[in-house]
C-alpha positions as CSV (number, residue, x, y, z in Angstrom):
1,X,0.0,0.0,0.0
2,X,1.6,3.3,-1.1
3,X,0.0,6.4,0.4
4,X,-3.2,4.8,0.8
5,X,-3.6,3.1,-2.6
6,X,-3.2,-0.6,-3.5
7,X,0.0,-1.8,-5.2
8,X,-0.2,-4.5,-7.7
9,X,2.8,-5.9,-6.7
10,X,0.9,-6.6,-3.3
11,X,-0.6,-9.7,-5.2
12,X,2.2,-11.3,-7.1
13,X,4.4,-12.9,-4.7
14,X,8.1,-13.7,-4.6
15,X,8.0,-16.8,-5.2
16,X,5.9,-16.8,-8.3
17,X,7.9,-14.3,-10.5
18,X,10.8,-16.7,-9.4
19,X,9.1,-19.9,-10.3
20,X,7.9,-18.3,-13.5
21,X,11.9,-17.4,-14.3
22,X,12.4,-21.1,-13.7
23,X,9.6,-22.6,-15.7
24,X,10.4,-20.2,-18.8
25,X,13.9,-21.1,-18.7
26,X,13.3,-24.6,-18.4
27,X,13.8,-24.9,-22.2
28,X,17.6,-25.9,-22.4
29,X,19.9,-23.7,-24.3
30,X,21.4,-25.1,-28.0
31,X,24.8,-25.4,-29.1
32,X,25.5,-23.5,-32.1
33,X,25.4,-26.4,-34.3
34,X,21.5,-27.6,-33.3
35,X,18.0,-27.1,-33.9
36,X,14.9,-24.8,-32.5
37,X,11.3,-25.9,-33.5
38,X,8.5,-23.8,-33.7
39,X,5.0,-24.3,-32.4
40,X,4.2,-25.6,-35.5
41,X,6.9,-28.7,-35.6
42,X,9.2,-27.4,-38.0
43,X,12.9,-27.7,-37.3
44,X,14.6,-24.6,-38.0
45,X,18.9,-24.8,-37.8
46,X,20.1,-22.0,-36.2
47,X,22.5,-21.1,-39.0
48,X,19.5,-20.4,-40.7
49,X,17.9,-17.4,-38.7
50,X,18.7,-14.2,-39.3
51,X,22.1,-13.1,-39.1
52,X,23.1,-9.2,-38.5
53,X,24.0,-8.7,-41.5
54,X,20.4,-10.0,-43.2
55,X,19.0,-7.7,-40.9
56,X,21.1,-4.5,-41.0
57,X,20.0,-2.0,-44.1
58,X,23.4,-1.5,-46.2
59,X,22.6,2.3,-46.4
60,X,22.0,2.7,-42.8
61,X,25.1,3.7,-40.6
62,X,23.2,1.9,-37.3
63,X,23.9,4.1,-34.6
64,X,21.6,4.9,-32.2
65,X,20.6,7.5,-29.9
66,X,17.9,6.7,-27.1
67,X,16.1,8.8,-24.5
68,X,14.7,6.9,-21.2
69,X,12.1,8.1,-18.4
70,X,10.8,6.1,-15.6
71,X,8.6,7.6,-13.2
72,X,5.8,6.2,-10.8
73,X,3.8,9.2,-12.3
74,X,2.9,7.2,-15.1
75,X,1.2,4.6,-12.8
76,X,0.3,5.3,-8.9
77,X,1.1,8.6,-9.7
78,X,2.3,8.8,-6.3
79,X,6.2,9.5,-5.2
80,X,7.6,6.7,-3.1
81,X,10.1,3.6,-3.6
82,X,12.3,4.6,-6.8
83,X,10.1,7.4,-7.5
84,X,12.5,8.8,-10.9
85,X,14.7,7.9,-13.5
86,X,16.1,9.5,-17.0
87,X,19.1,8.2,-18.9
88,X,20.0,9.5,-22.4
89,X,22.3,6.5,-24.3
90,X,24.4,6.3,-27.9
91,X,25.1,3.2,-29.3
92,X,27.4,3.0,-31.8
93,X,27.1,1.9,-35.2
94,X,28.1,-2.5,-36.0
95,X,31.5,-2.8,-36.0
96,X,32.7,0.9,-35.2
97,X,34.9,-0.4,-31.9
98,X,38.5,0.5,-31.8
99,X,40.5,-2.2,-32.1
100,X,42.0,-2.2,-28.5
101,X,38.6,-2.5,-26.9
102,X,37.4,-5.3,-29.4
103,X,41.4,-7.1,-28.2
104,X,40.6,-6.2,-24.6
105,X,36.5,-8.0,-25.3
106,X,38.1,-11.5,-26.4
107,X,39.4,-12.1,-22.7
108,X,36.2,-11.2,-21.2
109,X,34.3,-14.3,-19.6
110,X,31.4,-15.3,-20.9
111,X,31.7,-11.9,-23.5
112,X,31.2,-13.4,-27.3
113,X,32.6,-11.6,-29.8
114,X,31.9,-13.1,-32.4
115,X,29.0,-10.9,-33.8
116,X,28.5,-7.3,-34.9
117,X,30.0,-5.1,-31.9
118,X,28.8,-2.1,-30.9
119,X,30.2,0.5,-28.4
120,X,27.8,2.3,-26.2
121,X,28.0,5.5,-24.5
122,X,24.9,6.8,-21.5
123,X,24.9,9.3,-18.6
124,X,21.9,9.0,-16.3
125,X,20.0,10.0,-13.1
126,X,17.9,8.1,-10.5
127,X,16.1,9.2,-7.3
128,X,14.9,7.1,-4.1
129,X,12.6,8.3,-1.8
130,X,10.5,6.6,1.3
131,X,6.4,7.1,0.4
132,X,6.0,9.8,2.8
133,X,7.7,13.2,1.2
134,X,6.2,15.5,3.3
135,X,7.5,14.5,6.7
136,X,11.4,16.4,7.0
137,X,12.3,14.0,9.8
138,X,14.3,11.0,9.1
139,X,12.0,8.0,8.8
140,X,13.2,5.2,10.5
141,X,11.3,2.3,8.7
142,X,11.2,3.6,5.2
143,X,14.0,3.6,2.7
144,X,16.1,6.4,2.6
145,X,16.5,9.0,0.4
146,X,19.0,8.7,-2.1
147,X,20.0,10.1,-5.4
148,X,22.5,9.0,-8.0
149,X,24.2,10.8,-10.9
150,X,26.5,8.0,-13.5
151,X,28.0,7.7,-16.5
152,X,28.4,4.1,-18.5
153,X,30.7,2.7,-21.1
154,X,28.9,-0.6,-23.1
155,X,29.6,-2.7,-25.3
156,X,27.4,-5.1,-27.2
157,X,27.8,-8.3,-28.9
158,X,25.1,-9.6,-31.5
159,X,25.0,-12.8,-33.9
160,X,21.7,-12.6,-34.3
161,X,20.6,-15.6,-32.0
162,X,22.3,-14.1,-28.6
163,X,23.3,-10.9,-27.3
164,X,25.8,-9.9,-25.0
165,X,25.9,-6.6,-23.3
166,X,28.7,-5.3,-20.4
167,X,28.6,-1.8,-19.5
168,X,31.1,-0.2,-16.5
169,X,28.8,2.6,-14.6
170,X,31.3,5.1,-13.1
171,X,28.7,7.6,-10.8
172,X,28.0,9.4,-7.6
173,X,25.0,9.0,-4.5
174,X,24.5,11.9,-2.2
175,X,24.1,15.9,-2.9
176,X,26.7,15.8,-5.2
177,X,23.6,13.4,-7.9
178,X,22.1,16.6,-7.7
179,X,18.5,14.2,-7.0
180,X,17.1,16.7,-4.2
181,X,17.8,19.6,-6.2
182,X,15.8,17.5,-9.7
183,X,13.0,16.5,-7.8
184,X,12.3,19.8,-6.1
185,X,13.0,21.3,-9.4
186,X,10.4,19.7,-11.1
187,X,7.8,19.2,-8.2
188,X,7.4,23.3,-8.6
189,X,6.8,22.9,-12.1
190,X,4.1,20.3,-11.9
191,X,2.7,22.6,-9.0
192,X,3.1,19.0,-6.6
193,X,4.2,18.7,-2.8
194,X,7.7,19.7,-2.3
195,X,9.5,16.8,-1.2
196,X,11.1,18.2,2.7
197,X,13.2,15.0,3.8
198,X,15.9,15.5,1.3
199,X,18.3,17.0,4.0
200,X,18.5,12.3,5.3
201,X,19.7,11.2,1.7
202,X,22.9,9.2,1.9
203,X,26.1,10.8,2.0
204,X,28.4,11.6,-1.2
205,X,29.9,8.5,-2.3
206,X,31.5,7.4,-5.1
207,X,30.2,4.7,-7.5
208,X,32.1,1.8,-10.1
209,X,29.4,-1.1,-11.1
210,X,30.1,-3.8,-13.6
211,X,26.8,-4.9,-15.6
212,X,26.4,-8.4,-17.7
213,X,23.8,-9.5,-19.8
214,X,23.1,-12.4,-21.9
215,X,19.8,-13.0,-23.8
216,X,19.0,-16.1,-25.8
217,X,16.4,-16.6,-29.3
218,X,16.0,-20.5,-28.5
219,X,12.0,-20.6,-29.5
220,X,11.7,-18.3,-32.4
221,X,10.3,-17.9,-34.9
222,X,6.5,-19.4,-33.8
223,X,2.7,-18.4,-34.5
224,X,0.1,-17.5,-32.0
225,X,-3.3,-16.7,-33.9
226,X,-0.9,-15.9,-36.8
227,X,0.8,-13.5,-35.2
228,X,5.0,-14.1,-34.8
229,X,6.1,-14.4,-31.7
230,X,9.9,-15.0,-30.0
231,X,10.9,-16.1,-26.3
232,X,13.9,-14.5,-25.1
233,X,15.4,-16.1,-21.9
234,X,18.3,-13.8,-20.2
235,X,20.9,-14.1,-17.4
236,X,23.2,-11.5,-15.7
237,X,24.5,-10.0,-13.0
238,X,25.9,-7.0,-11.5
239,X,29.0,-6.3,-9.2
240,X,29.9,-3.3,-7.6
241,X,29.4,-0.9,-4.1
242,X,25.9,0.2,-6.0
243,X,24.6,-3.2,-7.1
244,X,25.4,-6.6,-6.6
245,X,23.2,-9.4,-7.9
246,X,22.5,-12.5,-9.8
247,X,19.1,-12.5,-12.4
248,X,17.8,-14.7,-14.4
249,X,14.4,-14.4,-16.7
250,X,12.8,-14.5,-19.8
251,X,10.2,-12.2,-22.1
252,X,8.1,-13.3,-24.9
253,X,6.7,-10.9,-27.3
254,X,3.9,-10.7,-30.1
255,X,3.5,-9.1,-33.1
256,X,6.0,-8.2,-36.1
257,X,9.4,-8.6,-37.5
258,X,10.9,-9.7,-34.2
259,X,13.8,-10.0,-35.3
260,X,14.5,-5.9,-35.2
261,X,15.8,-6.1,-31.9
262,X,15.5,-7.9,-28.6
263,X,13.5,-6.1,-26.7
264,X,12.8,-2.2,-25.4
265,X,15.8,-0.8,-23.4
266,X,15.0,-0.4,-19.4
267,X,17.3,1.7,-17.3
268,X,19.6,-0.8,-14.8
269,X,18.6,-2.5,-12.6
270,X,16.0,-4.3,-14.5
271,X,14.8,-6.6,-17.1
272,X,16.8,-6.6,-20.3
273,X,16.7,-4.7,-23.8
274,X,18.9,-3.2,-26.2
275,X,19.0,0.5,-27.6
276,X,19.8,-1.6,-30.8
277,X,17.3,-2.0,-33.3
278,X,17.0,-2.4,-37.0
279,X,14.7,0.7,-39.0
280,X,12.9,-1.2,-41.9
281,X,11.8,2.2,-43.9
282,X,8.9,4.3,-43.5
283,X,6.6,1.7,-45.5
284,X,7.1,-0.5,-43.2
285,X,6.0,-0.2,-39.7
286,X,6.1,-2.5,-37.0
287,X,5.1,-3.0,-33.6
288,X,4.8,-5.8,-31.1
289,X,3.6,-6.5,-27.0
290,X,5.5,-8.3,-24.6
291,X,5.7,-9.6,-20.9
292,X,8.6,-10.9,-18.9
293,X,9.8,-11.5,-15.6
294,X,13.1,-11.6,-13.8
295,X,14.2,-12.9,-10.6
296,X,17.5,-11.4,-8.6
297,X,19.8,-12.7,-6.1
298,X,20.8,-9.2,-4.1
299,X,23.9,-9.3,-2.3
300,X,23.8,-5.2,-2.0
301,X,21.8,-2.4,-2.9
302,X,23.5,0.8,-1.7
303,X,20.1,3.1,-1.7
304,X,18.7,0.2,0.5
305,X,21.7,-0.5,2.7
306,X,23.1,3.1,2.6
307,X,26.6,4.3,2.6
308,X,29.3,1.7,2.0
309,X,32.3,3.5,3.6
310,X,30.1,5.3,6.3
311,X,27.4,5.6,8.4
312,X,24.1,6.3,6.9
313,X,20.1,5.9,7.4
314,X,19.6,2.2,6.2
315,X,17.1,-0.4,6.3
316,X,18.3,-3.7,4.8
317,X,17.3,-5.6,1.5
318,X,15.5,-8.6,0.7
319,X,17.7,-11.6,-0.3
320,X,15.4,-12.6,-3.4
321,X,13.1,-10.0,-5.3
322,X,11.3,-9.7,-8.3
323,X,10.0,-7.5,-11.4
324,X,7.1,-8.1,-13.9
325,X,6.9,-5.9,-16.7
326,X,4.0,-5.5,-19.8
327,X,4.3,-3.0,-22.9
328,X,4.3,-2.3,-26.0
329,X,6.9,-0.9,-28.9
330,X,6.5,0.3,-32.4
331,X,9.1,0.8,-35.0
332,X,8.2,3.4,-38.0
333,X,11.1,4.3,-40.0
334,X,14.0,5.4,-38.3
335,X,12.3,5.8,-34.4
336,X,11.1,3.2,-32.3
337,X,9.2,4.1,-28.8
338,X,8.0,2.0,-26.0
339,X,5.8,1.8,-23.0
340,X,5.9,-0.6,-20.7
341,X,4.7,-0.9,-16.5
342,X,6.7,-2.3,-14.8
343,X,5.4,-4.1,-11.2
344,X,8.0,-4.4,-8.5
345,X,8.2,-7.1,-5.1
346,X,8.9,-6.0,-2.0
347,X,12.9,-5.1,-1.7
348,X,12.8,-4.4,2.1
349,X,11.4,-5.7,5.3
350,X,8.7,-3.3,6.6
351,X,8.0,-2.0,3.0
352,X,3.9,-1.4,2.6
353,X,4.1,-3.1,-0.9
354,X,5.8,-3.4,-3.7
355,X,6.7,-0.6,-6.0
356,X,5.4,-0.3,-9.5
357,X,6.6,2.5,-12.3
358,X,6.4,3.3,-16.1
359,X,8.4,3.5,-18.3
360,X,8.8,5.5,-21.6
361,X,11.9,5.2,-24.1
362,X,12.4,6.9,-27.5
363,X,15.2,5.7,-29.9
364,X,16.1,7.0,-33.6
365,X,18.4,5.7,-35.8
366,X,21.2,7.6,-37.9
């Protein structure tokens, strides 16, 4: 319960966005020399699905620029839990890497490079607050407040039937995110309450986080009603002084020319998607739904167990949490855009409920 108003993630349980991770990904992964079969029986060789290069225009340079907001505005439309979130990305064209970091990729574990590689380039900005914003006092059971200002370096991997993503986050919690000064900011634009407990956000601290993704095409293409679908299991983890996890999931989608990307981009931590895509001309638009679900191991949150090299307000995170996410995308020409909702489990003892947030990303191609 947030302010007073049921939470969706009050009704889906821990234990079943797990279990649904482990049912979906219950389908064993293929070795690059085997089969897939679609819903109809067929028996489709992997060399045979669509390789970058099929689906990568010869007149299109591929890079990409992307524009990300999350807010719980778009939902509860009530502040509380991770409350904000903005991140502006550019990913790179295939194959424009320098040639140290694609040597300096082939001695990464688990990194493939073996398809198309991309560099990626994002600076962002999240907030944390507890649900109450009007109370200046520290309060004691909520989470605290917490901002946090970053920069990332990616670098992505595609052959067309698995995509690798590592990205090093290089960023800032405490005044110095500039989060209290953002949300008051915009809180007297929108004429809302003025957020008072600002002055009990964590101290400045310095942030390095390492970020690993890994998504799989094993059950694609099939028809539902006609319509083209894909399942996409993914794995990952994080390590750092922000994050430190282990996730596992999977997202199936619906609709058209699937095979243009993997998924809408999400800002970390979170289910996965790429800022890649593939534009297919203004004649032919696309769009699809989806759903997934991921599952995380948390060994730390820093805007749950506050200040890593200090004393700070704090209240503990839950071992084993859990997002569910729903949307939609559409590609037209060069610009793709996406909503989805996203429905968080509880991350800490004594939360009301768990959080829930949209989301709304905007990418063009160049």
């Amino acid at each position: 319960m947030k302010n007073g108003t049921a939470c969706l993630g009050d009704l889906i349980p821990r234990w079943a966005v797990l279990g649904c991770c482990v049912v979906l990904l219950g389908i064993p992964a293929v070795a690059d020399d085997e089969v897939i079969v679609s819903s109809d029986g067929t028996e489709i060789a992997l060399d045979e699905l669509p390789t970058p290069q099929d689906r990568q225009p010869a007149d299109l340079p591929g890079s990409v620029i992307t524009l990300q907001v999350e807010n719980d505005v778009f939902t509860t439309n009530n502040d509380g839990q991770y409350t904000h979130g903005m991140q502006a990305e550019w990913l790179s064209a295939p194959g424009d890497v320098a040639d140290f970091i694609r040597q300096g990729a082939d001695v990464l574990p688990l990194f493939n490079t073996d398809g198309d590689l991309r560099g990626s380039f994002a600076v962002g900005q999240s907030m944390y607050t507890p649900d109450d914003i009007s109370d200046p006092n520290l309060i004691a059971n909520d989470r605290p407040y917490a901002g946090w200002l970053y920069s990332s370096f990616g670098l992505i991997s595609d052959t067309g039937q698995r995509l690798d993503k590592m990205v090093l986050s290089l960023g800032v919690v405490g005044p110095a995110s500039y989060a209290d000064k953002t949300q008051q900011w915009f809180h007297e634009v929108i004429n809302s309450p003025n957020p008072e407990g600002w002055d009990n956000q964590l101290h400045n601290e310095p942030t390095v986080n390492l970020f690993y993704e890994r998504q799989l095409r094993i059950l694609t293409p099939f028809k539902v009603l006609g319509v083209e679908g894909d399942l996409t299991p993914h794995y990952g983890g994080a390590l750092g002084n922000a994050f430190t996890y282990g996730a596992i999931g999977a997202t199936i989608r619906l609709g058209t020319d699937l095979v243009q990307d993997y998924g809408p981009p999400r800002i970390q931590p979170s289910l996965p998607g790429s800022g890649y895509f593939t534009p297919r001309g203004w004649d032919q638009p696309n769009a699809y739904v989806f759903a997934g679900v991921e599952g995380r191991a948390v060994a730390r949150n820093i805007f749950l167990d506050g200040n890593t090299f200090g004393s700070s307000h704090s209240v503990g995170h839950k071992v084993l949490v859990g997002d569910l996410q729903f949307g939609a995308a559409i590609t037209w020409g060069s610009m793709r855009l996406s909503l989805t909702h996203v429905i968080q489990t509880k991350e800490f003892d004594g939360e009301d409920g768990g959080d829930q947030f949209g989301a709304i990303s905007f990418s063009m191609a160049f």
